[in-house]
N, C-alpha and C positions, 0 to 999 in steps of 0.2 A: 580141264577147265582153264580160262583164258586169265594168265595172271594179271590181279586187280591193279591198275593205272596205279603210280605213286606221284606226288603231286608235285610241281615245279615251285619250290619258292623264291619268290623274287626281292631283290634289295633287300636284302640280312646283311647285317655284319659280325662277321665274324668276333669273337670275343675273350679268347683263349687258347689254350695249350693243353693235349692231352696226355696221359700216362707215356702211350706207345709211338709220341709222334707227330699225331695227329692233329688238328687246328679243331674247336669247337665253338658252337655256339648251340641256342637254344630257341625252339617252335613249339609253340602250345603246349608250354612248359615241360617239352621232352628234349635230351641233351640230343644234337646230330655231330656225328665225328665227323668231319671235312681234308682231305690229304690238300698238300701244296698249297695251304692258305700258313694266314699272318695272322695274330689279333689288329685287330681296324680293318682290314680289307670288308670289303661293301660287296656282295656277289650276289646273282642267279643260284640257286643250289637245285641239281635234278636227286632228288632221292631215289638212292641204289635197295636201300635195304630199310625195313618197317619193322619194327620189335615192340615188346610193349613199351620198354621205359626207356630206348634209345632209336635213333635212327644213324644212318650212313646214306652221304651223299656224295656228289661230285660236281666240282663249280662249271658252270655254262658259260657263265658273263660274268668277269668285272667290270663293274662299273664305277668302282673307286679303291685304287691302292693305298695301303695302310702306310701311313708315315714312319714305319719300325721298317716298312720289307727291305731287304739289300739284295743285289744282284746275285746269282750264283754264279759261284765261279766256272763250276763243272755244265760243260756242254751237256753232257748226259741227264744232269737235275730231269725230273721229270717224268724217266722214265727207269732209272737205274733208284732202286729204291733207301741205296743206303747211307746215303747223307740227305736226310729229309728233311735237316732246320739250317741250311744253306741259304735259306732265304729269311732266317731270321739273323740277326747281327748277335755277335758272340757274347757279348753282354746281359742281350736278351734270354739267350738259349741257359745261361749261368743264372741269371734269375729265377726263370721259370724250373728247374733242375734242383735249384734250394729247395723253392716252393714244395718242390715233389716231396723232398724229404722230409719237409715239415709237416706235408699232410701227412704223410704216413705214418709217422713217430707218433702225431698225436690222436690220427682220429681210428687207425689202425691197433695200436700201441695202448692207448689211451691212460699214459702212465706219465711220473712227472719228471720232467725235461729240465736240462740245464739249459741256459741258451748257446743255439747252434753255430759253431761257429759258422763264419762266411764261408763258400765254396773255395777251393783251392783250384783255379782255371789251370789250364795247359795251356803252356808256353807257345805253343806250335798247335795253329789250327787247321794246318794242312800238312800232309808229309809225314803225318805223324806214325804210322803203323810199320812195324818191324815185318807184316807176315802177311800176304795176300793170295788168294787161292784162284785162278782163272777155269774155268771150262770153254772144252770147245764142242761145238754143235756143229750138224750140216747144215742145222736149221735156224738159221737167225731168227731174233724176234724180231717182228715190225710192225712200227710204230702208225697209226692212221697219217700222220705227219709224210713219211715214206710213201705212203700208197695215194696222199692227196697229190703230193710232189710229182710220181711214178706216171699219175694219171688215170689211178684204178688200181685195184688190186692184181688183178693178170698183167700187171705193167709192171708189178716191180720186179726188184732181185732180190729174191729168198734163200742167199747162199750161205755160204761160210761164214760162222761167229766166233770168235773168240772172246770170253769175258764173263759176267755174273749172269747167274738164275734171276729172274724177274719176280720178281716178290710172289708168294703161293703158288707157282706154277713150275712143276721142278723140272717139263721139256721145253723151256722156253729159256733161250740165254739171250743176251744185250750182249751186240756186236762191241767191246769198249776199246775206240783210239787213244785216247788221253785217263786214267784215274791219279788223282791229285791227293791219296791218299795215303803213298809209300811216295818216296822219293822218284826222279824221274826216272831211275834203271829199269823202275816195273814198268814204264812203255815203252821202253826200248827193245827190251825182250821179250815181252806179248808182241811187239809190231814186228820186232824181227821173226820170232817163228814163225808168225802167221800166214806173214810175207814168204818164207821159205818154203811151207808147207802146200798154200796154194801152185805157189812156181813150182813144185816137184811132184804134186798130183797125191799129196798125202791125205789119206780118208778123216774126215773130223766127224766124232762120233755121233753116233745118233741113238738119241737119248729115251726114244720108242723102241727101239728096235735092238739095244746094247750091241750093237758092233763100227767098226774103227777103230783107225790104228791112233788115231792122236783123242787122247779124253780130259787130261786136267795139265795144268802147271801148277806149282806151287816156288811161291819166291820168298826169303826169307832173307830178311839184312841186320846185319851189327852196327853198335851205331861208329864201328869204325868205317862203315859202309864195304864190308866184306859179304859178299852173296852166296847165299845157298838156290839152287834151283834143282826142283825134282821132276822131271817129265813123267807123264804117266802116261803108259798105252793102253791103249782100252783090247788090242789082240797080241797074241802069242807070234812074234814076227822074226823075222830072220833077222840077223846083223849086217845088212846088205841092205835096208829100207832103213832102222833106225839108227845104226852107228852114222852114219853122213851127218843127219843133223846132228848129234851129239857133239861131233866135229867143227860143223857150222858154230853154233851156238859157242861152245870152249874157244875158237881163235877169235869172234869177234868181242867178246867180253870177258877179260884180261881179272875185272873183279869178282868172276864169277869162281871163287878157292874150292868151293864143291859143290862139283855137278852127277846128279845122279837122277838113278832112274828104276822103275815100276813096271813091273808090267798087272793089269787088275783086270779080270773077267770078269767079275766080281759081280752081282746087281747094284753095288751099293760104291761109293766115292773114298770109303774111305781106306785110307793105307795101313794102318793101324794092326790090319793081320797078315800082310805079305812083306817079303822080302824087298831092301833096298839096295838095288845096286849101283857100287862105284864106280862113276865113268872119269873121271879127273878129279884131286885132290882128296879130302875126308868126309869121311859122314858124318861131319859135325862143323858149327861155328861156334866161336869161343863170343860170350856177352860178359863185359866186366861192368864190376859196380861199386865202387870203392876202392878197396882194395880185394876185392873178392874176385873168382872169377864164376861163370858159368855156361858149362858144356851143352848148345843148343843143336838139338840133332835133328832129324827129319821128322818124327815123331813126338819129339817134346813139347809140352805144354811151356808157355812163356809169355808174361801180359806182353799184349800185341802192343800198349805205348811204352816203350820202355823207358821215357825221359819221368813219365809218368810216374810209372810203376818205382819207380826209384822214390819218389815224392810218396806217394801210398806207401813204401815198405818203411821209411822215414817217419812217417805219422805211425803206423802200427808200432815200431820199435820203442819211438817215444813215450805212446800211452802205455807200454809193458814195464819201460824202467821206472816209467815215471815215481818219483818218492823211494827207490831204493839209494841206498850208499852206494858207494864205490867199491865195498867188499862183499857185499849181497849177491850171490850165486845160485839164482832161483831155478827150481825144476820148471821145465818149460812142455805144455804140450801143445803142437800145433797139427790141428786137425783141419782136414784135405789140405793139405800139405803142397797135393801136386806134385812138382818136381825138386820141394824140400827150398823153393828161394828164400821164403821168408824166415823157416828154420836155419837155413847157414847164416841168414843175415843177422840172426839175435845171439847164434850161439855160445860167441865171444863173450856176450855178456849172461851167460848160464853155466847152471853147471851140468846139466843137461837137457837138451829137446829132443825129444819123443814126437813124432810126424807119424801122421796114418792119413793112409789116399787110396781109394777104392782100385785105379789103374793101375795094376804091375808094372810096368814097365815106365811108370811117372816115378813110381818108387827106386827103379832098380836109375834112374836117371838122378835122383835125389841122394843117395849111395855115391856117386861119381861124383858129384858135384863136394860132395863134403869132403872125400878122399882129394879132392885138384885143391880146395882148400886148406887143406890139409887140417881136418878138425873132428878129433874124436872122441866126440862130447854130441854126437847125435846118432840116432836108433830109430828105423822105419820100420813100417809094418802097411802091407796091400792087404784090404781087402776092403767088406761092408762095415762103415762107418758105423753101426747102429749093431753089430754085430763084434768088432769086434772092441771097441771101446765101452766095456761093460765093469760091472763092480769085482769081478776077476783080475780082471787088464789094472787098475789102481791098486788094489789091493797088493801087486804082484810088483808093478812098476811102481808106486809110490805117488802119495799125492801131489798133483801139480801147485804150486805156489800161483802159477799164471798160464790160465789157457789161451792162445791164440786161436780163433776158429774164421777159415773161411771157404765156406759152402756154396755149392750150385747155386742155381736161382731159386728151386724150390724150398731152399734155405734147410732147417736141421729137422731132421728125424724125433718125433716126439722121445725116443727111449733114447736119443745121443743128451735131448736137454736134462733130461731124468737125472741119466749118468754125470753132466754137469756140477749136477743139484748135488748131487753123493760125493763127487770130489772133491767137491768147497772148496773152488782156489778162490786166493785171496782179491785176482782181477780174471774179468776174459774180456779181450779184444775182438769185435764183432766185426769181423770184414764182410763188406755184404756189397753183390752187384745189383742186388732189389732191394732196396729199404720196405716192399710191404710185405713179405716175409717176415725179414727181419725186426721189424716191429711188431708182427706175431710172437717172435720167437722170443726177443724180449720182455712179451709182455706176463711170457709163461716163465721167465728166470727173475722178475721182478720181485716177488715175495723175499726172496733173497739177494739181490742186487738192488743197487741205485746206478742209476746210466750220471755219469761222470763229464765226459766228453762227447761231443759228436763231430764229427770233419769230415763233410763233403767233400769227393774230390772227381773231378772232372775228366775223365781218361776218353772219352770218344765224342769230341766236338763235332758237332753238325748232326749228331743223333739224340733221342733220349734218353739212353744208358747213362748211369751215374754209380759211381762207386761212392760207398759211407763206411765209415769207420766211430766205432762207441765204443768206447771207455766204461764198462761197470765194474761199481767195486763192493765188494763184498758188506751186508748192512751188519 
């Protein structure tokens, strides 16, 4: 059957901001998602997709730009899907991102609210990320732009890519020159491998077919601006094809303190169960924060804004003391812990935290980080969250005065809230990267809590990701 026509609507304006990004507006009274619009922009819209109670489109024609839109910086906008509010102005995108968490608090939630505080922006709207992951393809994506350019599709050049997957399409990568999203080193060192790899006839994988010798980079910066870089090889290859560049790469970039490397047969990207090897300096970079230090390895979990993340573990610490004395030394537990940042960061003022995180090796990195701080007043434990924080694990370790929890996206386990409910601390601190979870999850700790505080805060400008933070305390 010939699929049914969807229909072209003309002169809409667009009227809004969605969860995931997205621009919306509204057609015989059904929401349509729209990418790369503004609220006010006027457009043609061709509908992609027909549902009962939404639709998805894609704009044809502007025929009036929204008085809010600002220029993107990034040449890529467009078609690089990961700063997708570039063309709304930062003020804007800080509004619309409150908004988010007030819908969800209250209609998600639907429980009583203190008022929220204002969002807490980042300082830095560009440059800001500590950790950027490159693939290389043989197959570039390209763009119709390319092929109108080219003069047809059999005209263009369908070669060599180095840079990000194209949004749901995981053999398609974006050839990227410029991302303005780490400092400038990360194009320095994508242009220079790239550059190198081509000149010396090096295979870049191909993402159908799993073979190649060149498959991912990973670059990682302190904000001393000290660099981690990990090459990954997609084959099993001699020292005689991959020590040269290894070479190249070490003398032209002086910042790069440890350079290592991978080799992955793998069907899958990630590093997580093979060996890292050292090709120059350590397998770690040192991030300080205070007076604390913290050991980032090639492996370790670490908020990708770090000036951020500093600001986030600031508000978290706050609402934990908040109201004790100076000689109050509260049991602490902080759940998914991760790599234990935000349990060394309170510990000082505990007299013990208890940290649990499903990944071993986040744990056994959480362990290191406390021993460099030298602070031993904290105790981890790997594994299933919902498993093992149970009315054993309290009974055993003792009740917490103050839980710190912050969860995945899909937020907590109905038996971790249970266990909550039976530990009765006296506050839990709700770190959460989705507030409509989290408004779930609160609304099932409500019977026994009041939400206290709320503090947005802002860690990935140019996207809709939002981190929140809430204060409950015990009724």
């Amino acid at each position: 059957m010939k699929k049914k026509n969807l229909p072209l609507i003309e002169n809409i304006e667009i009227t809004g901001v969605a969860a995931e990004g997205k621009a919306i507006t509204r057609y015989n009274d059904c929401v349509v998602f729209v990418p790369w619009c503004v609220p006010g922009d006027v457009v043609d819209l061709q509908i992609t997709k027909k549902k009962h109670n939404y639709m998805e489109a894609r704009v044809e024609h502007f025929h009036k730009y929204s008085d809010k839109r600002t220029k993107a910086v990034c040449k890529h906008f467009g078609q690089c899907g990961g700063c997708k509010w570039q063309i709304l102005p930062y003020e804007e995108q800080l509004r619309y991102k409150q908004q988010q968490i007030i819908d969800n608090l209250t209609r998600i939630g639907k429980i009583e609210l203190p008022e929220i505080s204002p969002i807490f922006g980042s300082k830095h709207i560009y440059e800001y990320r500590n950790k950027l992951e490159f693939t290389f393809s043989n197959k570039r994506w390209v763009s119709w732009d390319d092929i109108h350019a080219a003069g047809g599709i059999d005209k263009v050049e369908k070669g060599n890519g180095l840079g990000f997957h194209i949004t749901d399409c995981f053999d398609k990568v974006l050839d990227i020159e410029q991302c303005h999203l780490m400092p400038d080193i990360n194009n320095q060192i994508r242009n220079f491998i790239r550059e190198y790899a081509v000149n010396n006839q090096l295979t870049f994988f191909d993402l159908r077919q799993q073979t190649g010798i060149l498959r991912t980079i990973i670059i990682r910066q302190n904000s001393k601006g000290e660099v981690m870089l990990i090459v990954v090889f997609g084959e099993n290859i001699s020292a005689d094809i991959s020590m040269p560049l290894m070479n190249a790469i070490h003398n032209q970039f002086p910042q790069i303190v440890s350079l290592l490397y991978v080799i992955n047969t793998k069907a899958n990207d990630t590093i997580n169960d093979l060996d890292v090897n050292v090709f120059f300096g350590k397998d770690y970079i040192i991030e300080q924060m205070e007076d604390l230090q913290f050991k980032v390895g090639p492996k370790s979990f670490y908020q990708t804004n770090t000036q951020q993340a500093y600001e986030l573990y600031k508000i978290t610490r706050e609402f934990a003391l908040e109201g004790l004395n100076n000689d109050s030394k509260p049991l602490i537990y902080d759940l998914y812990t991760g790599t234990g940042t935000i349990a060394n960061f309170v510990a000082r003022h505990a007299k013990q935290v208890i940290g649990i995180e499903y990944v071993p090796e986040a744990i056994e990195d959480a362990k290191v980080n406390a021993q460099l701080n030298k602070l031993d007043n904290t105790l981890f434990f790997a594994g299933d969250m919902k498993n093992i924080l149970n009315t054993d694990f309290i009974v055993k370790y003792g009740r917490p005065d103050i839980i710190i929890t912050d969860p995945p996206r899909a937020g907590m386990h109905e038996d971790v809230i249970n266990t909550i409910l039976f530990a009765a601390p006296e506050k839990i601190v709700y770190v959460s990267c989705n507030s409509a979870t989290q408004a779930r999850d609160i609304a099932l700790l409500d019977p026994a809590y009041q939400v206290k505080h709320v503090q947005p805060v802002d860690m990935f400008p140019h996207t809709h990701h939002c981190e929140n933070v809430v204060l409950l305390q015990k009724r």
